[in-house]
C-alpha positions in Angstrom: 108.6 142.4 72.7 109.1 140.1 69.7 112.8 138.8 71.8 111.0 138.1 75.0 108.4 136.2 72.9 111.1 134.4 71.0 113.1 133.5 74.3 109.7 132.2 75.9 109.1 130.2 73.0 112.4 128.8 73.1 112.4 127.7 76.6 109.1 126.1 76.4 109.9 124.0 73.5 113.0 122.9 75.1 111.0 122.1 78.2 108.6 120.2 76.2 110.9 118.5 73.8 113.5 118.0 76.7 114.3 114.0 76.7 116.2 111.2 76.7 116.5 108.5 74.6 116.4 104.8 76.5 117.1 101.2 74.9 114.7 99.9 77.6 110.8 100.8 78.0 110.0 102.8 80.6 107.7 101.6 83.7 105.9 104.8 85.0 105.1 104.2 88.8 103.2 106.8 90.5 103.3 106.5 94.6 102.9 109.4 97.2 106.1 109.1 98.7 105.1 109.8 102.8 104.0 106.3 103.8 107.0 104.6 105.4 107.1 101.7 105.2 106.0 101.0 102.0 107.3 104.4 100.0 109.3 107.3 101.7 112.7 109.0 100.5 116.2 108.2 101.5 118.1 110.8 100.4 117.0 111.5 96.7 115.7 107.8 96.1 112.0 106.8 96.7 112.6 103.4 98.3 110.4 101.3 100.7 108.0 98.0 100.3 106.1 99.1 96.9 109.1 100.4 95.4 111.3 97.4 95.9 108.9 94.9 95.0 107.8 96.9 92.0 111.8 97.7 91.2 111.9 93.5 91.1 108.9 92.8 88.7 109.7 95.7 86.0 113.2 93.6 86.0 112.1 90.5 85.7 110.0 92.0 82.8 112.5 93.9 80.6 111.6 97.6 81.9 113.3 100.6 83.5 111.8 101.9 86.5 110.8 105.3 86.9 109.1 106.6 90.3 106.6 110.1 90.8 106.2 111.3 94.1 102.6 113.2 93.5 99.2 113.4 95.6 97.8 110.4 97.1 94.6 110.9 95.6 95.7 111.5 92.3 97.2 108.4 91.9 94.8 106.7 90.8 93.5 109.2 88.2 97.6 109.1 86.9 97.0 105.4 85.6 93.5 105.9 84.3 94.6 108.8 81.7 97.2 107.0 81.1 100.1 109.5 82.6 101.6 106.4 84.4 101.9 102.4 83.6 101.1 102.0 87.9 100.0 103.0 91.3 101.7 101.9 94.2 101.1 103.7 97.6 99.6 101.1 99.6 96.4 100.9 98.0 93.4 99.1 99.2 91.2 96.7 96.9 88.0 98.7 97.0 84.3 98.0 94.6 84.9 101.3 93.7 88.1 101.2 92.6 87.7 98.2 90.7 85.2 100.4 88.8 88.1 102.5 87.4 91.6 100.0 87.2 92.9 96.5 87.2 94.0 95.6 90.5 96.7 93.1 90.6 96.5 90.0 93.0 97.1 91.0 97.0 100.7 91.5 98.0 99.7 92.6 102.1 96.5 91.7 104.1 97.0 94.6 106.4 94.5 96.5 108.6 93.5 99.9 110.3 94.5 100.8 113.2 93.7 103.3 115.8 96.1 105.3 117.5 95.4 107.4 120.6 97.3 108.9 123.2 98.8 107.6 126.1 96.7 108.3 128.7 93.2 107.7 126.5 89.7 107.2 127.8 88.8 105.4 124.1 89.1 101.6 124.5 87.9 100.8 120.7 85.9 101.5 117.6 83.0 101.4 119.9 84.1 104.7 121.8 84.8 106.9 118.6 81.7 108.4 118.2 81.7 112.0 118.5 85.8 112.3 119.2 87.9 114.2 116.8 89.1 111.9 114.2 92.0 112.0 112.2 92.6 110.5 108.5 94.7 110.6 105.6 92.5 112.2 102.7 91.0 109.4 100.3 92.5 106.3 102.4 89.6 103.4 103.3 90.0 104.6 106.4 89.0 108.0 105.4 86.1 106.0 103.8 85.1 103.6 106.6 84.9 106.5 109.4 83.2 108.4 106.8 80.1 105.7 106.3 80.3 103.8 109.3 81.5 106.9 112.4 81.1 110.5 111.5 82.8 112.8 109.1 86.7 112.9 110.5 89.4 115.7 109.9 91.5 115.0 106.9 94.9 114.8 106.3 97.7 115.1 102.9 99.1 112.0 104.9 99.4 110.2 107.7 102.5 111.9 109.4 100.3 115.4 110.0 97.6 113.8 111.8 100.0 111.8 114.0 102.0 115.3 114.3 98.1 116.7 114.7 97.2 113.8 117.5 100.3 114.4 119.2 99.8 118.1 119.5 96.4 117.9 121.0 94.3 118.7 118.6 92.9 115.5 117.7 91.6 112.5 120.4 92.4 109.8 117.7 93.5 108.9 114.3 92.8 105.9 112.0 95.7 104.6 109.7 97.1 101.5 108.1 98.9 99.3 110.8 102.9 98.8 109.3 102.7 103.1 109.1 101.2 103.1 112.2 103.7 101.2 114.1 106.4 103.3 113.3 104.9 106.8 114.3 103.8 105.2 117.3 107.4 103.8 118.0 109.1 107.7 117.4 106.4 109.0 120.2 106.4 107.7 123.9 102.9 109.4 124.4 101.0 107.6 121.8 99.6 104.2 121.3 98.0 101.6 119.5 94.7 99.7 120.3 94.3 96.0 120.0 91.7 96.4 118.4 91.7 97.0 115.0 89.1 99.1 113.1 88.7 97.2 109.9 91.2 94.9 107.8 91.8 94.9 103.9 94.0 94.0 101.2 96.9 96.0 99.0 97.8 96.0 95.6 98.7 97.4 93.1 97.0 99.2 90.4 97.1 99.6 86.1 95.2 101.3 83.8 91.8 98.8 82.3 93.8 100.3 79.1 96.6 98.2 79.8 95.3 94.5 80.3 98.7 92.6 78.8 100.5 94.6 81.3 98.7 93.4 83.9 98.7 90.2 83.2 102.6 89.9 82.6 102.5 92.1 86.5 100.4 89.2 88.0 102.2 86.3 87.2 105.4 88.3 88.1 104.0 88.7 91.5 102.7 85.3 92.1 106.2 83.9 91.3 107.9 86.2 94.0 104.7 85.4 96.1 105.7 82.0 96.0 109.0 83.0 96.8 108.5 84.2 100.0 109.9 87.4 98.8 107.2 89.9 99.7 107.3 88.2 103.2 111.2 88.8 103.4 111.0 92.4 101.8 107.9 93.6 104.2 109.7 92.5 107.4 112.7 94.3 106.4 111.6 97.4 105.7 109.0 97.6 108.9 112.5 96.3 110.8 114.5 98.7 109.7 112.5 101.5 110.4 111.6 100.2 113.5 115.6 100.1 114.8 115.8 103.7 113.3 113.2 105.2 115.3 114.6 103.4 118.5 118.2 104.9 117.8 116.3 108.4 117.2 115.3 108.7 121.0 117.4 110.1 123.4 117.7 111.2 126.4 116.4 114.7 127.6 119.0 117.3 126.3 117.5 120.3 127.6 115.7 123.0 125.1 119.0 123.6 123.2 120.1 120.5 122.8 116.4 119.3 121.8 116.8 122.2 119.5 119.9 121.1 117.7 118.5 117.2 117.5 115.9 118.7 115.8 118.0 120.3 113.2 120.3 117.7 112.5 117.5 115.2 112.2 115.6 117.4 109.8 118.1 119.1 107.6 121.7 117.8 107.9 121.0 113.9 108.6 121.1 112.9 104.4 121.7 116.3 103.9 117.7 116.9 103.8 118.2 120.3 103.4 118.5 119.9 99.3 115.2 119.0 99.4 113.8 122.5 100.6 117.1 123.8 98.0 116.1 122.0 94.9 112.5 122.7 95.3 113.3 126.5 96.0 114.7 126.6 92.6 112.0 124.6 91.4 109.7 127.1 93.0 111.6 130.2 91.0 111.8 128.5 88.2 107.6 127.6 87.4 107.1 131.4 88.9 109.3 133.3 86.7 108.3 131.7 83.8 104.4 131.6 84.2 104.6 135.2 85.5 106.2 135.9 81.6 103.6 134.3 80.4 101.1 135.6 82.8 102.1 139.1 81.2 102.2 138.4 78.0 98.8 137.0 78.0 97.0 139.5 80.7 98.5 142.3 78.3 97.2 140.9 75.2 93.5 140.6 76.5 93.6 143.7 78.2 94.3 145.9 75.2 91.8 143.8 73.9 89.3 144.9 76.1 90.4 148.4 76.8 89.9 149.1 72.7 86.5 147.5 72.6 85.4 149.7 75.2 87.0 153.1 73.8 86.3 152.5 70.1 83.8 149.4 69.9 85.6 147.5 67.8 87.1 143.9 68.2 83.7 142.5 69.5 84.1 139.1 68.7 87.5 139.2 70.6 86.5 140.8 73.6 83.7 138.5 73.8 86.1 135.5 73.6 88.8 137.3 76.7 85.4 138.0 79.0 84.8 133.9 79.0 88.5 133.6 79.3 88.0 135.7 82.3 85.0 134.0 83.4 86.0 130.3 83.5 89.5 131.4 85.0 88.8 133.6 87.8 85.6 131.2 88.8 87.3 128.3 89.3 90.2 127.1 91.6 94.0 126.9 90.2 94.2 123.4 91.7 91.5 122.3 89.3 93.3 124.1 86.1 96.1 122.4 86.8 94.8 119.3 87.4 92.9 119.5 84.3 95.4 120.6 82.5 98.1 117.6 83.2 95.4 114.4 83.6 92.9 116.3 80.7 94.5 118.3 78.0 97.8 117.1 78.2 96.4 113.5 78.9 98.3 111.8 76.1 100.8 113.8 75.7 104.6 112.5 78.1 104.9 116.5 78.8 107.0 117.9 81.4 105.5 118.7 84.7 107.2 121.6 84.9 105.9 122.9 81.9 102.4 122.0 82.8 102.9 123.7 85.9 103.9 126.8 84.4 101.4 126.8 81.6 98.3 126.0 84.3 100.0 128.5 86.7 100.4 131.6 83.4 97.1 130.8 82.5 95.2 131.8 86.0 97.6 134.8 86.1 97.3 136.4 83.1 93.2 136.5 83.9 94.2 138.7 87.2 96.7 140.7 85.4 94.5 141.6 82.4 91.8 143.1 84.5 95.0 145.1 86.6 96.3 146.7 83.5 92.7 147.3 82.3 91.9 148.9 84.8 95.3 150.9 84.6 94.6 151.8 80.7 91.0 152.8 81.8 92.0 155.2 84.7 94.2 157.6 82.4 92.0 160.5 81.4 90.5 159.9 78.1 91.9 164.0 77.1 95.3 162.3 77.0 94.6 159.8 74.0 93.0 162.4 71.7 95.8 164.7 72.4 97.9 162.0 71.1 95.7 161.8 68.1 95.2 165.5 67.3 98.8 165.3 66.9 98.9 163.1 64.4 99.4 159.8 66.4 97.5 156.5 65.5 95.2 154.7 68.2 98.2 152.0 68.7 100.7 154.4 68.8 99.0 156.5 71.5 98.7 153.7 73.5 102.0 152.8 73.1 103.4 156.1 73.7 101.2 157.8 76.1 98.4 155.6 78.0 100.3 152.0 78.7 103.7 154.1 80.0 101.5 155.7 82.7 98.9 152.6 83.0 102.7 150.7 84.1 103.0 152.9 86.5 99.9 153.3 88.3 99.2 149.4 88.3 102.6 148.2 89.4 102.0 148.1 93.0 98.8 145.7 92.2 100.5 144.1 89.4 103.6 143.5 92.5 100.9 141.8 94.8 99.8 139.2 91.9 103.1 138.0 91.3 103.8 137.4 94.8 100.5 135.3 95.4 102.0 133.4 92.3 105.0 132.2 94.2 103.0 131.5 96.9 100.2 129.4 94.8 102.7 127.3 93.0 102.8 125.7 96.5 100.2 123.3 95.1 102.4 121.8 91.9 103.0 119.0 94.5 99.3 117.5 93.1 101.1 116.5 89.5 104.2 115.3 91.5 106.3 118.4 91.4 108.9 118.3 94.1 109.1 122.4 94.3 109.6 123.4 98.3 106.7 123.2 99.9 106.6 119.5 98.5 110.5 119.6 99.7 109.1 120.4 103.2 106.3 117.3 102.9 108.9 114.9 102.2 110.7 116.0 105.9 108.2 115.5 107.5 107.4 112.3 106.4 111.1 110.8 106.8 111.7 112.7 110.7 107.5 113.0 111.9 108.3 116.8 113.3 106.2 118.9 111.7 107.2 122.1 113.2 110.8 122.8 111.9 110.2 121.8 108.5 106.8 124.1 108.4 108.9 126.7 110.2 111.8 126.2 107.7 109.2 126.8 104.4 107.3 129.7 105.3 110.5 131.7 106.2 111.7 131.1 102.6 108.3 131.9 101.3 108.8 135.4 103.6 112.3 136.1 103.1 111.1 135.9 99.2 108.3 137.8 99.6 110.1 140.5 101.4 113.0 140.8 98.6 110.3 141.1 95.9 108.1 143.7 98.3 111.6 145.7 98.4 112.7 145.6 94.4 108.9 146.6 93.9 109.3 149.8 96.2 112.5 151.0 94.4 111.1 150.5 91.3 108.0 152.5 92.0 110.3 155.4 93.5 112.2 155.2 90.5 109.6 155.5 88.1 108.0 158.7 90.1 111.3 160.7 90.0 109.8 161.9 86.9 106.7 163.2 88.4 
């Protein structure tokens, strides 16, 4: 016990400490990386319009830039606690927003769009009343639809409602117009109406923490402004991207050859595979470590609580776990870990990964001190005075006798929390975590076909699941041979 404290100690300082030193100052930008044009991957670079132009200003200012791919509604919260120097993900100049950042001056006057299919009744805003509406979650048009149509169906981003629209299940969906153009392009039966259902302004966004910065951004960007070199690095992004989605069609190929298209186009074309391989290992790596510390912690609390109710003593202790238990297993894991990066570890340049499995170690060890409770509890109670008519203290008798058999009996629940662990690390995409669900997101947004990259993460999920279902059964019929 005290080695595998020591080792987890060990690895969690290195995670924390981890570093490296840098003769430049760093420029955080945080972005949600699935809005071609402006930010999408290319290969293992986040590129597009925000990068670029953002890549050109942190130059012209003496930094280094460093990009996070994390939630589009997070990004805003990133440069308010102060976990990034800047937003960039085609953000629109809102009264609201102004309440919480510094907005730079306008680099796009751009608009909302509305996309339908091909053979569409809908003719303009005027028509949407009452249709299934598609959004990407916390965009202004997520907020116009919301106070000026109905409540629509939200997105992560924008490629899964297109995906969504083109599948049937939506009659229309509202998004910015350069992003639009570009699904619309890839898909022969989808279109765009003239009109368009509102127009606004992008720009970028700092923390009100961080007004020098912002001042040194602005007159950055009014010099390339004046430039013309946000005009010349827009068109050639939306350009490109527009040629790359006319070379993607082709002709009909038949089911197979559809079939293979599809899997050169989402895993071998840039070798996108390594995204669903890197976050895999990602994946393993936040799950073994917060299950550890899952253990550790759920073991801890439950002897806690298992002695307070045999003997009555440790009161103020078991007190302290049932509010542990309370908060934790009342309130979402998103939430912990949000709280946990943007709150407690606010001011604090901590790795992610860390974070992750801290926030992740945390929830568990709630679940697994009530399963080993409830193991300790279900052994006769003849079994630990035996132990201590024969001379045995209260610790050692649980040692000895009760927690061996307690093991045994909770291992197939204790089996069943670890595998909803794997599965709810899914969400470490929120503090900009590229584990494989997140690998899968980032597909999707580069080839718009959401069913093979879907397809392609929930049979890694399985096929894990599975092994750990089968090392769990041959461990249980090991442990009964002695029975």
């Amino acid at each position: 016990m005290k080695f595998l404290f020591s080792f987890i100690g060990a690895v969690l300082m290195l995670m924390f400490c981890g570093c490296e030193e840098n003769s430049r100052p760093k420029l955080v930008m945080v972005t949600e990386a699935t809005f071609p044009p402006y930010e999408y991957r290319a290969g293992t670079q986040i590129v597009g319009i925000d990068p670029e132009i953002v890549g050109k200003i942190a130059e012209k200012l003496g930094y280094d830039l460093v990009i996070e791919d994390m939630s589009f509604d997070s990004v805003i919260t990133a440069v308010q606690t102060g976990k990034a120097d800047i937003a960039a993900s085609g953000i629109t100049v809102t009264d609201e927003r102004r309440e919480k950042v510094l907005f730079t001056l306008p680099y796009v006057i751009a608009r909302q769009v509305i996309i339908v299919p091909e053979n569409s009744a809908i003719q303009g805003k005027k028509d949407l009343k009452g249709k299934r509406i598609g959004v990407q979650h916390g965009t202004t048009g997520d907020i116009f639809v919301s106070q000026n149509i109905q409540e629509p169906e939200r997105f992560s981003n924008g490629a899964l409602a297109v995906a969504a629209l083109a599948a049937g299940k939506l009659d229309v969906v509202v998004l910015d117009g350069d992003p639009a153009r570009i699904h619309v392009s890839r898909r022969s039966n989808l279109k765009i109406l003239n009109e368009p259902l509102t127009h606004e302004e992008y720009a970028f966004a700092l923390g009100k923490h961080n007004p020098e910065l912002h001042a040194q951004f602005n007159a950055a960007l009014k010099e390339l402004q004046t430039a013309g070199t946000l005009d010349a690095v827009r068109d050639k992004y939306v350009s490109k991207m527009l040629e790359e989605a006319g070379g993607n069609a082709s002709a009909d190929a038949g089911p197979f050859g559809k079939l293979k298209n599809s899997i050169d186009l989402n895993f071998l074309k840039d070798a996108r595979y390594l995204y669903l391989w890197k976050g895999f290992w990602t994946t393993v790596e936040i799950s073994f470590f917060a299950v550890l510390l899952g253990v550790l912690i759920g073991f801890g609390i439950a002897v806690i609580r298992s002695t307070a109710d045999q003997t009555g003593k440790l009161k103020i202790l078991n007190f302290l776990c049932k509010i542990y238990l309370t908060v934790i297993r009342g309130t979402p894991v998103v939430v912990q870990l949000l709280i946990i990066y943007f709150v407690i570890f606010g001011a604090v340049d901590v790795s992610k990964v860390l974070v992750a499995v801290i926030a992740f170690g945390i929830n568990s060890g709630a679940y697994v001190a009530e399963i080993i409770r409830s193991g300790i509890m279900s052994i006769d109670r003849g079994q630990l005075e035996a132990g201590r008519s024969l001379g045995l203290s209260y610790w050692q008798s649980m040692r000895e006798i009760i927690l061996p058999q307690a093991f045994k009996n909770v291992l197939p629940a204790l089996g069943n929390e670890f595998i909803v662990l794997l599965k709810e690390t899914s969400i470490s995409g929120y503090i900009a975590i590229v584990d494989l669900t997140k690998g899968g997101d980032i597909i999707r947004s580069q080839t718009y076909d959401a069913f093979l990259p879907l397809m392609a993460v929930a049979l890694i999920y399985l096929a894990v699941v599975m092994l750990l279902s089968g090392l769990l059964g041959r461990l249980e019929k090991r442990l009964k041979r002695n029975e």
